[in-house]
N, C-alpha and C positions, 0 to 999 in steps of 0.2 A: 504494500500500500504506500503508495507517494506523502509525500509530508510536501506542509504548506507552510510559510511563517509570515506575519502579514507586519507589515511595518505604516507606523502610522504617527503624522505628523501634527505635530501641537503647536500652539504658542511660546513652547516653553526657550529661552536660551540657553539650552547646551547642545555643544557641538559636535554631541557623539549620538553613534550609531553602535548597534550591536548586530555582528552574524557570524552566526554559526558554523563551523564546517566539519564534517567530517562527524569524526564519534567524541571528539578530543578539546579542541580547540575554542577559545572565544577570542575574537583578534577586534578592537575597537579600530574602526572608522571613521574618515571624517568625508561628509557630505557633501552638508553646504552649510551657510552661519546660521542659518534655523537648527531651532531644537527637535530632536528627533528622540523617542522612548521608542524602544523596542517591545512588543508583545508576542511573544512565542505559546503556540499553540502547538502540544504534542499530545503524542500518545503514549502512555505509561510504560504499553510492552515494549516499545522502538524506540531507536537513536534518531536522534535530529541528523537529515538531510537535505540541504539544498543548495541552490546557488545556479542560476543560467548563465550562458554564454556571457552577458553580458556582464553582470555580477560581477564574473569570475575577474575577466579584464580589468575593470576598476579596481577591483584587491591588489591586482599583482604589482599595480603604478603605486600605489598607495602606500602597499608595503613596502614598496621599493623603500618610497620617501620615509617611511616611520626607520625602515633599519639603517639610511642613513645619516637622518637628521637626528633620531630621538633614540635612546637607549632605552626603549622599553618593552618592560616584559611580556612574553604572550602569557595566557591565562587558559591554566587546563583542567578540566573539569573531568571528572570520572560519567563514566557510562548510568545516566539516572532517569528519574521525575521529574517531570513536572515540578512536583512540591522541591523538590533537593534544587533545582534550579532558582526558582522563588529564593531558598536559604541564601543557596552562592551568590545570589545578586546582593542581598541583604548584609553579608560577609566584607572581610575585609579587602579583598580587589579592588572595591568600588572606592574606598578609603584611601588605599593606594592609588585611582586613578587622581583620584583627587588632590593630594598633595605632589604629586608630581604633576599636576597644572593642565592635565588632557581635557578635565569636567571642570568646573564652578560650581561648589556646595551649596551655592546659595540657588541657584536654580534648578539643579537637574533632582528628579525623582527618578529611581529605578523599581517603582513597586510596580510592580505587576497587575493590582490590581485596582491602577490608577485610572480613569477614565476621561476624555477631553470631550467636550460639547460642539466641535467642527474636529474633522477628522478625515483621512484623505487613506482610501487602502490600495495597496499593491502586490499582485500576487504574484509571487517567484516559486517556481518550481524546481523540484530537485532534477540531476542529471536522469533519475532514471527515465523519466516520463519523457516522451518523442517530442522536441522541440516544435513541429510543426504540425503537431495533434491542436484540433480545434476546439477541443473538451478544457472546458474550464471548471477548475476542481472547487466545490467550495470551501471554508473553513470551517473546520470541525466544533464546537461549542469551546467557548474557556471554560477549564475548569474551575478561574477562580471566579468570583461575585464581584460586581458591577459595585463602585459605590459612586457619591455626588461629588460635579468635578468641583477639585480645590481651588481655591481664590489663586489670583494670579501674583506670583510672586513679584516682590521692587526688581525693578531694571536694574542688572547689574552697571557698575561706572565702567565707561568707557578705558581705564585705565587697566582695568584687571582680564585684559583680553587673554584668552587662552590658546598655546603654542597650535591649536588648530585651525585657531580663527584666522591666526598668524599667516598661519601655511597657506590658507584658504585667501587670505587680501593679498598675498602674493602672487598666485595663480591667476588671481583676476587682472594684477596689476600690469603681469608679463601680457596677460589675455590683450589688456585694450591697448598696450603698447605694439603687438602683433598687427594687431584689426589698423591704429594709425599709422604703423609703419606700409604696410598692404594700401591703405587707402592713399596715402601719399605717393605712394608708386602709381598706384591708376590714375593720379592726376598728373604728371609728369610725364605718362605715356600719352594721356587724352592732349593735352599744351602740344607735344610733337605732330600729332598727325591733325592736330588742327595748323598749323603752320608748315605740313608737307608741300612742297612744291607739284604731287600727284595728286593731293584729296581733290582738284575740280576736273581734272583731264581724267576722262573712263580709261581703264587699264585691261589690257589682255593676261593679266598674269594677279592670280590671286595666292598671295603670298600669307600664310598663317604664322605666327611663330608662338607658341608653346612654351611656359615656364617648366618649373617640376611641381609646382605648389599647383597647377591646375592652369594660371590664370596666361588667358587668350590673345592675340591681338591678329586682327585681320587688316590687310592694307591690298590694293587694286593698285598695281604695278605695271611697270610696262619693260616688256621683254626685250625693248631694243637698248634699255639702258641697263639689265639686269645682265644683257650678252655681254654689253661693250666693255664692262667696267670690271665683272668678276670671270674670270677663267672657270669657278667652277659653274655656275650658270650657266656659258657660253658652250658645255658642254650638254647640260642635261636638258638646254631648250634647244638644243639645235636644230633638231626632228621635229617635224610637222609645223611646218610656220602655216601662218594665219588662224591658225588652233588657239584658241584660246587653253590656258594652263592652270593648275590647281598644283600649288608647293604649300606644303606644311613642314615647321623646322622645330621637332620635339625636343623635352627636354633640356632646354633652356638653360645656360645658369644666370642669365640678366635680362628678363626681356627686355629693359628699357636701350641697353647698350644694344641688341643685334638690331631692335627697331631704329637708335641714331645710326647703325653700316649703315644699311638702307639709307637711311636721309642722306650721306656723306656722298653715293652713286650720284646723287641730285645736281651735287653743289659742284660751282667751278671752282670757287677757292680755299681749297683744305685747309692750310694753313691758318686763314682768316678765323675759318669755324672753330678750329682746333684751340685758338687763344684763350686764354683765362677758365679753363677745363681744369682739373684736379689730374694730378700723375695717375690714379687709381683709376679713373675715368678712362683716358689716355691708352692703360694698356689693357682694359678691357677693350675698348676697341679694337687695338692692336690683332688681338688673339683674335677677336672675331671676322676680321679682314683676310689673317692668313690663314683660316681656317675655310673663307669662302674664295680664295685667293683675289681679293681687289688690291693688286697691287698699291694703288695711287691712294690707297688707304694706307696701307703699311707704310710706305714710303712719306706720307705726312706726318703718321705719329712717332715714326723715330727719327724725324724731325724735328718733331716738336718736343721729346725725349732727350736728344741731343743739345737740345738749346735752353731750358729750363733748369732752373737748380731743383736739387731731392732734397730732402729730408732722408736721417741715417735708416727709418723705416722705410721709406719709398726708395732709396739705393738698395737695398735686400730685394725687393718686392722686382723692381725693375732688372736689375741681375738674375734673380730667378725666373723671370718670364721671359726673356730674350735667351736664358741656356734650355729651357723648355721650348719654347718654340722652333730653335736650330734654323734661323734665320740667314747662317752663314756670313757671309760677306756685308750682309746688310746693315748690321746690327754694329759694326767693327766702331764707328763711331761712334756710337751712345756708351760703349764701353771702352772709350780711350782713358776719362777721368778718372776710371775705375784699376786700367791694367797697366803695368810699367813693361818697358822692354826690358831682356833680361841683362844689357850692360846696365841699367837700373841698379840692379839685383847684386852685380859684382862690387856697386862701386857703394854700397850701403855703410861699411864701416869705416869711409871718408867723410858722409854726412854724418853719420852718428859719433865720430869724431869731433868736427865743426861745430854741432849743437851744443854737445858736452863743453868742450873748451870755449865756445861763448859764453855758456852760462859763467865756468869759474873765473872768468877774466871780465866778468861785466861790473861798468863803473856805477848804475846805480842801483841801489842794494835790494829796495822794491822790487823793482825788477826781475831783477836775481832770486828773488826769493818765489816770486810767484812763477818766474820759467824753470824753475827747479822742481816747486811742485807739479807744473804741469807733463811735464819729462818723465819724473820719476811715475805719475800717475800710467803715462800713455806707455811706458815698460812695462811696467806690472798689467796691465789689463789684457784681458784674456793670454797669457804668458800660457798657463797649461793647456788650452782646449783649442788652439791654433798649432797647429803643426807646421803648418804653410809660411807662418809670418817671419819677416826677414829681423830675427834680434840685432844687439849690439853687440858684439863681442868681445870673448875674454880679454885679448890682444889688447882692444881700443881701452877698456879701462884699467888694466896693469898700466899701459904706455900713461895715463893722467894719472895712476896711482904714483908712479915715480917721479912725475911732474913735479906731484902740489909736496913731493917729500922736499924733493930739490928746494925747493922755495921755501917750505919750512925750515930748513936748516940755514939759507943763508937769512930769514929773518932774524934766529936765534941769534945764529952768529952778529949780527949787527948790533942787537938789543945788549949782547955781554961787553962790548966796546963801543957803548952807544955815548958819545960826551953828551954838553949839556945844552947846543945847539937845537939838537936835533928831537922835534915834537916825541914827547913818549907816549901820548894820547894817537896817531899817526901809526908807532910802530907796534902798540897794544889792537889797534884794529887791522894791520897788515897779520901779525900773526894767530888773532881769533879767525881772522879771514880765510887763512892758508888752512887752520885746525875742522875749519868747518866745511871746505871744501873737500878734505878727506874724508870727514864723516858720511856725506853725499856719496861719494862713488864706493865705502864700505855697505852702505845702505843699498847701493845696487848691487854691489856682488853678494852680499848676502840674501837679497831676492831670488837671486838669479843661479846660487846655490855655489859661486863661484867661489866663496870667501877664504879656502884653506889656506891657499898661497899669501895673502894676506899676514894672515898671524905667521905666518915665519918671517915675512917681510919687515912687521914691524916691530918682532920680537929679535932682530938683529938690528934695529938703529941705536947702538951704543953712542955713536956720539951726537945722536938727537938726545938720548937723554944725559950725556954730559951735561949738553950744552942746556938743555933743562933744569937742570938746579942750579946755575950759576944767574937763572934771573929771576925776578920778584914773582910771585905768587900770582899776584895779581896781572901779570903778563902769560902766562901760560897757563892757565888752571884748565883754559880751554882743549888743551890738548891731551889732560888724563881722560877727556871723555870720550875720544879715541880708544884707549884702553878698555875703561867701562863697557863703551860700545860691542867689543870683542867677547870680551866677560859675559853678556848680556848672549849673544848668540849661541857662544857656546854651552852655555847653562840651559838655552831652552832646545838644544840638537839641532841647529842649525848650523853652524860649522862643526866638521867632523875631523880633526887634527891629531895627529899622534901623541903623546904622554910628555914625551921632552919638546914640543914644541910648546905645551901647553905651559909647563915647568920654564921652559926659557921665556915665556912671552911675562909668566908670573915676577922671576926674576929678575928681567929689564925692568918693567913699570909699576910693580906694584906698590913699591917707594913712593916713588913720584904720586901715586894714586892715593895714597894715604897724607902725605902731604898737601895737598891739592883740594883734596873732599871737601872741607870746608868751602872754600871758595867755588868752588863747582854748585854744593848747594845752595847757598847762599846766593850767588852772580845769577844764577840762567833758572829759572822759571822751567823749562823744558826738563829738569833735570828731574829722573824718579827716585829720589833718596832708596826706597823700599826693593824697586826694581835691580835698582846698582848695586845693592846689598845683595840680593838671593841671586843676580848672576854670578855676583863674587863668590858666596859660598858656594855654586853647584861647580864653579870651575875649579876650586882648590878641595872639595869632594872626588873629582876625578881622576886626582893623581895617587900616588900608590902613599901608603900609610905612613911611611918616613916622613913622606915630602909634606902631606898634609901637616905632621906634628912641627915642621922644623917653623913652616908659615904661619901654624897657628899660635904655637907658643909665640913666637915675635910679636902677632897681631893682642895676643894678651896685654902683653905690660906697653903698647903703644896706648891702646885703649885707655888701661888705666889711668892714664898721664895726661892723655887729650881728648880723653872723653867722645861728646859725638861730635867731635870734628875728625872723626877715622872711622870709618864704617863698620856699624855694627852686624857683627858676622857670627854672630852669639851659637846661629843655627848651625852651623859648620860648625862651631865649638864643640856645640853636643854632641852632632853624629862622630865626630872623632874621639869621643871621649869615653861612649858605646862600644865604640867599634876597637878600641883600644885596650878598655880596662874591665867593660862588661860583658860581650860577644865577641871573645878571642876568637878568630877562625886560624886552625893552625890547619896550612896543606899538606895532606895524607896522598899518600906515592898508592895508586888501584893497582895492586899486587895481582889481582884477577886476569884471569887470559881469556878470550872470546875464540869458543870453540864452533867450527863451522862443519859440519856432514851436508854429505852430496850423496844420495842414492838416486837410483834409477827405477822409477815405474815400468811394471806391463803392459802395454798396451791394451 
């Protein structure tokens, strides 16, 4: 015997529905923003079944959207009554729908044997009964009792809308935005073929063109212009002249663009048309020209391609519709601005030369500062996910690495036999200037993954740091942040260096860097006290257990004495002090030998 559940709509605001499926299941719905109650009408011996074709569809969208908009739970009920259903509604599910925001407690009832005074039924049938059976089943009696309908609940405020309502003014929102985006198209296409140059001259040629959404347009064409202009027309009207013709162009993906080709056959001056058009516009044309091949289409829009500036979106878009199309020869100028020839390509680390050494030689500082950042930006951007792209190389930045040394050392040297002539304001910004041009091209090679050679580099400048301590603090502090800088990479695995270059680079500068600190913090804003601290300890972490004690004990009693003007390295204290006097690891010789057997299977 077929089962019936009859759904029946009230006054009330909430925004659920309830249906049944299967033997198991109660899966809430949302409608529409009317309030909807469920009444289910079963029979004691049988499970609830139903749900038509149509039903079922709506579920399956529905629950699309609930599994992945809303983490909520299905609701499953044992095989029962009537009356045990009555209970499960009465239960706590409904509780739960409610503080999870699906219902509104203030309006929805789920009694059963609630009754409404206007009332709207509809009858759904389960799968088994023949969809196209003309027998309409009626509903069985409720077994519960009728009683008088309740007063109508206060309007809930407009504030406390529930996550269905939500979903439900969304749907509608995209809806009328569909229906004006659509009706704007029809007006746009109607404006063209009211200002066709064919709408008053009768046409032998009825040309249709077909969207994918359905929608139509028809135009009365003439076959002597449709020959002339398109090669592939000129082909398929060739046969039967003075015949009048019937073309239809399915599947569309613009009708408004294949309706302007057409108009473009019309016109004498492409060009002229073609003016103040959108790129986007442009090469839908395009595509639609070589696709019915009007040459003198093509030939105007990568024209007018060629001579317009893109935007970095519309250079992707136009790049990719001119290597889709395979335009050949055609196309070679719209993508000159785009392609270099390949002595371009050889002679890249003469310009990328040129830029770099403008920047560190440029007189004003502004300047310099903002083409620094934009260089180092245009390095870095997409570095990993271009393969194609022509870098800077190693060469070109060692070659200014040993530049801005040169310079640094003869600034030093000047500043230790500087009389009293000579401005010290002058030679304190020639050598922050030189310190800080190094730190620039370490910041590239440490992008660029280049930085090893680097720290041996500047962990042999012995007489950069002679010449370092022989002048005032205040003149050089700029260049322990070189150091730092070092420190700093290699603590977070970014330079990858051997043990004793790590030990020598410590050993040149870490004097100097302790000396310096203060004025480093102190001087430059840019400086991370916290930062320069925990690269200093992860890099004197990495060296073997002597070396860390011989650095650390030193770093004790500097500390003591100068407080935080020597960086506090407290955390490298402890791991070595662990690692020293409470987690000895002493190395055990694996006296064990690894035994290997070889047999042979039978086949």
């Amino acid at each position: 015997m077929p089962y019936e559940a009859r759904v029946t709509s009230s006054n009330l605001h909430s925004p659920i529905s309830t249906v049944f499926l299967g033997k198991f299941i109660i899966i809430p719905l949302f409608l529409d923003p009317l309030s909807l109650t469920l009444s289910l009408s079963l029979s004691l011996s049988h499970t609830l079944r139903l749900i038509s074709k149509t039903e079922t569809h709506t579920l399956r969208l529905i629950s699309k959207k609930i599994s992945v908009f809303l983490d909520f739970p299905f609701y499953h009920f044992r095989r029962s009554s009537s009356i045990d259903l009555q209970m499960a509604l009465k239960s706590r599910e409904v509780s739960a729908m409610i503080k999870q925001g699906f219902i509104s407690d203030q309006t929805l009832s789920f009694s059963p044997s609630r009754t409404t005074t206007a009332t709207t039924t509809t009858r759904v049938y389960s799968p088994a009964s023949s969809p196209t059976s003309n027998t309409l089943l009626s509903p069985p009696a409720s077994p519960f009792p009728s009683s008088p309908a309740p007063t109508q609940p206060p309007a809930r405020p407009a504030h406390s809308q529930t996550l269905y309502e939500m979903m439900s003014d969304e749907q509608h929102r995209e809806s009328r935005l569909s229906d004006e985006k659509r009706r704007k198209l029809h007006e746009r296409v109607a404006r063209l073929l009211d200002e066709a140059p064919f709408r008053n001259a009768p046409g032998d040629v009825r040309l249709a063109v077909v969207g994918r959404d359905g929608f139509r347009v028809s135009m009365d064409v003439h076959k002597s212009v449709l020959a002339e202009k398109s090669r592939f027309f000129a082909e398929k009207l060739k046969r039967d002249r003075g015949v009048s013709h019937s073309v239809e162009i399915s599947d569309c993906d613009d009708v408004e663009v294949y309706v302007e080709a057409v108009l473009l056959m019309y016109c004498e001056d492409l060009k002229r048309r073609l003016m103040g058009e959108e790129v986007s516009k442009v090469l839908g044309l395009l595509k639609v020209s070589a696709a019915i091949m009007f040459d003198a289409g093509i030939m105007s829009c990568l024209e007018y391609l060629e001579a317009v500036p893109w935007s970095e979106d519309e250079e992707a878009k136009v790049i990719s519709h001119l290597n889709q199309l395979q335009l050949h020869d055609s196309d070679t100028a719209v993508l000159l601005r785009v392609s270099s020839e390949p002595s371009t390509s050889t002679r890249s680390d003469d310009i990328f030369l040129r830029l770099l050494n403008g920047v560190l030689q440029a007189k004003d500082d502004k300047a310099r500062r903002e083409m620094k950042s934009l260089i180092s930006r245009l390095l870095r951007e997409d570095a990993a996910n271009d393969s194609n792209r022509l870098d800077v190389s190693k060469d070109v930045l060692y070659n200014l690495c040993h530049r801005c040394l040169s310079s640094l050392i003869l600034c030093l040297s000047e500043a230790t036999c500087m009389d009293e002539r000579r401005d010290r304001g002058v030679l304190m910004g020639e050598i922050a200037r030189e310190a800080d041009n190094i730190q620039w091209i370490v910041d590239i090679l440490v992008d660029k993954k280049m930085g090893d050679e680097f720290v041996k580099l500047w962990a042999d400048q012995k007489e950069l740091a002679v010449l370092h301590s022989k002048i005032p603090t205040m003149y050089r502090h700029e260049i322990s942040r070189i150091t730092a800088q070092l420190c700093i990479a290699i603590g977070r695995g970014q330079i990858l260096v051997p043990k004793d270059a790590r030990f020598s680079l410590l050993s040149t500068w870490l004097e100097p860097l302790y000396e310096d600190f203060g004025w480093m913090r102190r001087a430059s804003r840019s400086v991370d006290k916290k930062l320069v601290e925990d690269g200093l300890s992860q890099t004197i972490l990495t060296l073997p257990l002597p070396q860390q004690q011989a650095i650390l004990l030193n770093w004790f009693d500097r500390f003591l004495n100068k407080g935080y003007d020597c960086p506090n390295i407290q955390r490298a204290f402890e791991v070595w002090w662990r690692r020293a006097f409470i987690r000895q690891h002493a190395t055990e010789q694996d006296t064990s030998q690894l035994q290997i057997t070889v047999c042979d299977y039978p086949n």
